[in-house]
C-alpha positions in Angstrom: 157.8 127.5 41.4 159.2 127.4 45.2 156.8 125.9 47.7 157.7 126.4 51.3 155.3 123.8 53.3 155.6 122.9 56.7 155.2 118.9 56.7 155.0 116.8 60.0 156.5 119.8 61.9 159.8 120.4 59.6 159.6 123.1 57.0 161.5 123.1 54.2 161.4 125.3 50.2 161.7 123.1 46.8 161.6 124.1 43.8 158.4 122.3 41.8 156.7 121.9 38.8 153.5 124.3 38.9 151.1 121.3 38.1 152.8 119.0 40.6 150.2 117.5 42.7 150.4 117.0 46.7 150.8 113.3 47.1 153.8 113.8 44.6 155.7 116.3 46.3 155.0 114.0 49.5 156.6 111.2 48.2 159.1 112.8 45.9 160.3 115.6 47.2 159.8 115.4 50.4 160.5 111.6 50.5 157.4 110.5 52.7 156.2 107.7 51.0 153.3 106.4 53.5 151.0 108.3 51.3 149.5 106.2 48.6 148.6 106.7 45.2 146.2 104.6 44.8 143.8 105.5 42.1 144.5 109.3 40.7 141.1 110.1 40.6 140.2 111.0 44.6 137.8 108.0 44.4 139.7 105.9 47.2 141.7 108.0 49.7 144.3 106.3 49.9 146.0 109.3 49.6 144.2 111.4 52.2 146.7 113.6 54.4 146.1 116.2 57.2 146.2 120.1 56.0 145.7 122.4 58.7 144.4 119.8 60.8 141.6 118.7 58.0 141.8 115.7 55.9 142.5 116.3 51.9 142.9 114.1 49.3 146.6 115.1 47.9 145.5 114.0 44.3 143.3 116.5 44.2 145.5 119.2 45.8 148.4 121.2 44.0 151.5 121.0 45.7 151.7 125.0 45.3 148.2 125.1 47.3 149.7 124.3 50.5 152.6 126.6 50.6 152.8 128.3 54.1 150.1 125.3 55.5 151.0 122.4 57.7 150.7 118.8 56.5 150.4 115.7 58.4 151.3 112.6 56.7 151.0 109.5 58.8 154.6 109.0 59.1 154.2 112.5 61.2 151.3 111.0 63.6 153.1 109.3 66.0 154.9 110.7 68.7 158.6 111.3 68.4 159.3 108.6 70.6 157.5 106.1 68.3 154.5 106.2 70.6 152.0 105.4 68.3 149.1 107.8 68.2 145.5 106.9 69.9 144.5 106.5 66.4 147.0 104.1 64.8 146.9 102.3 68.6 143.4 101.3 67.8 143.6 100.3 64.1 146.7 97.9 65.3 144.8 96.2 68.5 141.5 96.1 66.4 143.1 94.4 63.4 141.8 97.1 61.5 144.1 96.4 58.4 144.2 93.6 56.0 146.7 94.6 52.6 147.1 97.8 54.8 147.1 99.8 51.4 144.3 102.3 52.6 145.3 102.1 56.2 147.4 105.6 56.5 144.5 107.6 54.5 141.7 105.7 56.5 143.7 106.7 59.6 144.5 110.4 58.9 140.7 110.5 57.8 139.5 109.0 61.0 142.1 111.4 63.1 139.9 114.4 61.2 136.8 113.0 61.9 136.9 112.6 65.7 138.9 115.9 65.6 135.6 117.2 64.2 132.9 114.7 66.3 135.2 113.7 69.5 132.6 110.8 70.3 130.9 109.6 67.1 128.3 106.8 66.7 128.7 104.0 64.6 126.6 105.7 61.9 128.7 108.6 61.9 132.0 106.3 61.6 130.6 104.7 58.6 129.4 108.1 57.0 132.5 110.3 57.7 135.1 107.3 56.4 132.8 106.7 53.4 135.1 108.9 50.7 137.9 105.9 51.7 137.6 102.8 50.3 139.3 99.6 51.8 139.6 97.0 48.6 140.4 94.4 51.5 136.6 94.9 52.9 137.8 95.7 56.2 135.1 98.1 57.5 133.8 96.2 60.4 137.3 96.5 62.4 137.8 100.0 60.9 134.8 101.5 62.4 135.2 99.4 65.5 138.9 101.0 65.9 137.6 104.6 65.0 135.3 104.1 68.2 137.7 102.1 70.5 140.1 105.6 69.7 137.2 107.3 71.0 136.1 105.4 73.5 133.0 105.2 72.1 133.6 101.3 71.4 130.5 99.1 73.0 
């Protein structure tokens, strides 16, 4: 089937599989491979991506589901000048990466939470990134560069 999707602001058609899951087209077709696979099961998000603006797991979404939608991967976040976005800024200056595996999802995640609560409390940090898992247990400098991004840090 022929998917025309609109991914970090270049649209382009390819001819796919009708079972062909997001994250695959991502990093096969489309050649974006900042967007893990890391357990095919939408346990860890370390395949979360931006559609329409909201954060999706791409293992659990058909390539074919997001024909005509925009996608944000996070090789799409930063500006085109390599100015790193508020987001990513704050994950590099609060060391909020260890293997750095789950850093892209837990980034594009956080981008859609404090799309959705601009000035989130610490709380809210830890219950909005909770569907992401970091295997490194990074949290504490997660959250604290989730609120720095904010500038909710204390």
């Amino acid at each position: 089937m022929e998917v025309t999707a609109t991914v970090n602001g270049t649209t382009r058609t390819h001819e796919v599989e009708p079972r062909t899951l997001l994250v695959h087209y991502l990093r096969d077709a489309r050649g974006l491979t900042g967007t893990n696979i890391g357990c095919d099961t939408s346990s860890c998000g370390a395949c979360t991506v931006l559609v329409n603006g909201e954060s999706v797991k791409s293992c659990t979404v058909l390539a074919a589901q997001v024909d005509a939608m925009e996608v944000t991967t996070i090789e799409g976040l930063a500006a085109a000048d390599g100015t790193l976005h508020p987001m990513q800024q704050a994950f590099h200056e609060c060391h909020a990466l260890q293997c750095g595996y789950c850093t892209p999802g837990m980034v594009l995640a956080a981008v859609s939470l404090t799309a959705e609560n601009p000035q989130p409390s610490e709380a809210e940090v830890r219950e909005g990134l909770e569907g992401n898992l970091c295997r490194c247990t990074g949290y504490h400098n997660i959250v604290r560069a989730v609120l720095q991004a904010t500038g909710a840090a204390r």
